[in-house]
C-alpha positions as CSV (number, residue, x, y, z in Angstrom):
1,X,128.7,46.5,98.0
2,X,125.5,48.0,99.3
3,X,122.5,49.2,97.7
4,X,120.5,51.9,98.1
5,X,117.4,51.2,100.0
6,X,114.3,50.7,97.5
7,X,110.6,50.3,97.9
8,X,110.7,46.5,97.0
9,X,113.8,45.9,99.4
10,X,112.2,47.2,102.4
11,X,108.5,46.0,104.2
12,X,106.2,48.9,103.0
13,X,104.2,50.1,106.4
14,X,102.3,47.4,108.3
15,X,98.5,47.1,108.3
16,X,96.6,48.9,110.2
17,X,99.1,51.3,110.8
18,X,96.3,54.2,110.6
19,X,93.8,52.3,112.6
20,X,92.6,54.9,115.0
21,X,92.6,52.1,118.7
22,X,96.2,50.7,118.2
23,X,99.7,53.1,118.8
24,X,102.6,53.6,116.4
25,X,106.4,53.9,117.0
26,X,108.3,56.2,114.6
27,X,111.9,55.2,114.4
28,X,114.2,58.2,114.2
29,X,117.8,58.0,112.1
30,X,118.5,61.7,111.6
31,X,117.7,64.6,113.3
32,X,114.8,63.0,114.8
33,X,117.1,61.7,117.0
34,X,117.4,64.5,118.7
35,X,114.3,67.0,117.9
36,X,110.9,65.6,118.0
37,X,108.7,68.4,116.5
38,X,105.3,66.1,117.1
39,X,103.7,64.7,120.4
40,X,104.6,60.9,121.4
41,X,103.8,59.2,124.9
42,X,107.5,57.8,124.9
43,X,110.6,57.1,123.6
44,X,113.4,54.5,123.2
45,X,116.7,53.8,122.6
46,X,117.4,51.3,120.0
47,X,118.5,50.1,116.5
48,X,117.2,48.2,113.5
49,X,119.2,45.8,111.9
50,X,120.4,45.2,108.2
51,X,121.0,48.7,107.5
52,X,123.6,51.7,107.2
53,X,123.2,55.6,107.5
54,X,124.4,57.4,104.5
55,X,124.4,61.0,103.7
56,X,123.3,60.6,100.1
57,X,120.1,62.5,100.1
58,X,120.1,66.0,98.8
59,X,118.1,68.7,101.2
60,X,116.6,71.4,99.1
61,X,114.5,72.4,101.9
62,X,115.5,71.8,105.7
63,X,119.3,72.1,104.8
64,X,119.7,73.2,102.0
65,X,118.1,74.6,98.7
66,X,117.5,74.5,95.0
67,X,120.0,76.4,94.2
68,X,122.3,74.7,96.7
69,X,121.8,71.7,97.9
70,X,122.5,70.1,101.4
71,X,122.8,66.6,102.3
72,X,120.9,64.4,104.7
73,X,120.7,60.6,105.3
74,X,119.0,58.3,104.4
75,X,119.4,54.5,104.7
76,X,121.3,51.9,102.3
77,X,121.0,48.0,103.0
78,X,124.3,46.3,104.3
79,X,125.7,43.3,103.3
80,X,125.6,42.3,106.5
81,X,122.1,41.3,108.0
82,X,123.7,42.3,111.8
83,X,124.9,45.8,110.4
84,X,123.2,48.4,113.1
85,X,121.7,51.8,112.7
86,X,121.3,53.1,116.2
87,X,118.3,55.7,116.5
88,X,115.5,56.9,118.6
89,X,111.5,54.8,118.9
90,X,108.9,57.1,119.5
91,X,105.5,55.8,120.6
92,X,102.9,57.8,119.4
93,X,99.2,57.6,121.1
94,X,96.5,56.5,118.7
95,X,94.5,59.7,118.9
96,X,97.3,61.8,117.8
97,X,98.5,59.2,114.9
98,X,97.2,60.3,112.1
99,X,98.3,63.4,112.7
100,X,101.6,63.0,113.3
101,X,101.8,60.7,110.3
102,X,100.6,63.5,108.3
103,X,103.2,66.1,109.8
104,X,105.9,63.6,109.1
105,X,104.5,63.1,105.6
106,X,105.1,67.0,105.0
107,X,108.1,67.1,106.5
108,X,110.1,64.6,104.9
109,X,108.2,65.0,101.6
110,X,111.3,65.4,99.6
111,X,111.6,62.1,98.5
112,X,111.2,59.8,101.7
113,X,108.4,57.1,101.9
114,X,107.4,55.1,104.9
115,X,108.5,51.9,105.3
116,X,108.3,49.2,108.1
117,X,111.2,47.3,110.2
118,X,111.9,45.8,113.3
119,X,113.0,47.5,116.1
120,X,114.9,46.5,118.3
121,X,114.9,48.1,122.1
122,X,118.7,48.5,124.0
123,X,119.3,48.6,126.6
124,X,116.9,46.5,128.5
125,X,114.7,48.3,131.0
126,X,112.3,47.0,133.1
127,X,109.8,50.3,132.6
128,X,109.6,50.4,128.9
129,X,109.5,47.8,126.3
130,X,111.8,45.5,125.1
131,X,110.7,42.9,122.7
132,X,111.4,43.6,119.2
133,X,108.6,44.9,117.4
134,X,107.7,46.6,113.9
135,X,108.3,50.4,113.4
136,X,107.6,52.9,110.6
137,X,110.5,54.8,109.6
138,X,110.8,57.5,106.3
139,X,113.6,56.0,103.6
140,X,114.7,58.3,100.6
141,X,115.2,55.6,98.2
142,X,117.5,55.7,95.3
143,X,114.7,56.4,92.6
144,X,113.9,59.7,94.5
145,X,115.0,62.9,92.5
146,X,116.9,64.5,95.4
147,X,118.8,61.5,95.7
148,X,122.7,62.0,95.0
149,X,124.3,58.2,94.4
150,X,126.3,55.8,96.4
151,X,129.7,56.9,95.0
152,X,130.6,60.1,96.3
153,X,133.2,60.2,98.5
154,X,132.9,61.9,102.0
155,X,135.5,64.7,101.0
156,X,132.7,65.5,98.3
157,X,130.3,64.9,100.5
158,X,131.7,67.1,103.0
159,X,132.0,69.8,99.9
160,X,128.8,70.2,99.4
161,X,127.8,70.6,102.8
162,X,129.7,72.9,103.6
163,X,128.1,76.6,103.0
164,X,124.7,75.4,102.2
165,X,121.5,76.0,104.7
166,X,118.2,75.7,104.8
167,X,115.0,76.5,106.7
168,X,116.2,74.5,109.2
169,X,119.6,75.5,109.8
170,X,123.0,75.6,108.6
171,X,123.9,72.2,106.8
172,X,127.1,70.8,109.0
173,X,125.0,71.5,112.1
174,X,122.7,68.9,111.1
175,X,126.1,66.6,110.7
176,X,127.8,67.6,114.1
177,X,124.1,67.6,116.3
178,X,123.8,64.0,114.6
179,X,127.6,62.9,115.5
180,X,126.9,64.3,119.1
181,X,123.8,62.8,119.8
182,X,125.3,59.4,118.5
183,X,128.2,59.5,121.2
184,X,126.2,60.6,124.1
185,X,123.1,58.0,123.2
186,X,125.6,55.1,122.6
187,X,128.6,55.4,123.7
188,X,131.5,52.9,122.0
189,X,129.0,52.0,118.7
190,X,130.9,53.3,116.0
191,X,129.7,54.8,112.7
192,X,132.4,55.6,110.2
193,X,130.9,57.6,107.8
194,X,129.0,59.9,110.3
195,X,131.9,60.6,112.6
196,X,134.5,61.0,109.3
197,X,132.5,63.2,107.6
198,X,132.1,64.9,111.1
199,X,136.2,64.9,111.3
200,X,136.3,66.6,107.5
201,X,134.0,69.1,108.2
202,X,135.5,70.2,111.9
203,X,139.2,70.5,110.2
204,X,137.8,72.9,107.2
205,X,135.9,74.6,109.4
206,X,138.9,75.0,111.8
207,X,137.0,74.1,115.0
208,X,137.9,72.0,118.0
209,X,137.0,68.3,117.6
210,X,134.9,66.9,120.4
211,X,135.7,65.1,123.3
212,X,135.9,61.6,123.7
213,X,132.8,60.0,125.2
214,X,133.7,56.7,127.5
215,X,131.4,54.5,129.5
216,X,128.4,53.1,129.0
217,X,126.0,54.9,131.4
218,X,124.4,57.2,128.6
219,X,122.3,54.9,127.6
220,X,119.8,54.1,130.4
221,X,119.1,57.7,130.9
222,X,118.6,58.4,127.5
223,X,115.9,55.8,127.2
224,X,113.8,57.2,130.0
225,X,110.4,58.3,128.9
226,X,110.2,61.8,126.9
């Protein structure tokens, strides 16, 4: 079975990660993926490794509220040491690090801490890097109070989410912008419990599922510099 994601399980952030002459990458899972709300030189398609995206974070502020709480993901640690998240690098320039670290700080301050893992750069492109390399990513990890356990099913999932919103928009927009930007990005990589819980939500909400994404040509593109 997998386990939620802890402090201990997962490299804190590397040394010299604020050191003002060296760049950072930021390593998005969730709506980073597709809205960067802070300044980076470039970005790059990828994945890290070891890992699966779960939506079993409660958001009592982007997507959701006190009251009513959305749900995000976070990540849990596979059994399988191969297991792919696929996401977005972003290099950030060393004179805007620190604040862009601190933006992100504020931003995913409900229960997310930064943490360091490899990344690892796909598809391979002579222009940008491709050698693995550390990145910092936000985890919410399982002794965080907004976050909701590891054994509810996606029909309860999806019951929660539906109806709640937050300051950043309706909660299953957050689910169907992720789904979307998983199919055009990578094409053929699968992710079952982003693209069920997409399925649930599309049938209670009585829209049109999407189409079918084929090929592999997505990806070069969407690696291009930002």
């Amino acid at each position: 079975m997998s386990e939620a994601a802890h402090g201990n399980r997962i490299p804190q952030a590397f040394e010299g990660e604020e050191d003002g002459q060296q760049d950072i990458w930021i390593f998005g899972y969730g709506s980073l993926v597709w809205k960067a709300d802070f300044p980076f030189e470039e970005k790059r398609t990828g994945y890290i490794k070891g890992f699966l995206r779960r939506f079993f974070q409660n958001s009592i502020d982007h997507r959701g509220t006190q009251d009513r709480p959305g749900r995000v993901v976070t990540l849990v640690h596979s059994d399988d040491p191969e297991s792919k998240v696929w996401g977005m690098g972003y290099r950030i320039g060393a004179s805007e690090k620190l604040q862009v670290l601190s933006h992100l700080d504020h931003r995913e301050k409900n229960g997310y801490d930064r943490h360091c893992v490899k990344f690892y750069p796909y598809p391979p492109c002579t222009a940008q890097l491709n050698e693995p390399q550390p990145i910092l990513l936000y985890v919410a990890t399982q002794d965080n109070p907004s976050f909701a356990g590891l054994h509810d099913t996606l029909d309860e999932i999806a019951d929660q989410i539906l109806g709640s919103a937050g300051q950043s928009g309706k909660n299953p927009e957050y689910v169907y912008k992720l789904a979307e930007a998983m199919r055009q990005l990578y094409p053929g990589e699968r992710d079952d419990h982003l693209f069920e819980l997409e399925q649930l939500l599309l049938k209670r909400e009585c829209r049109p599922e999407p189409p079918t994404t084929d090929g592999d040509t997505s990806r070069s593109e969407a690696s291009k510099e930002g």
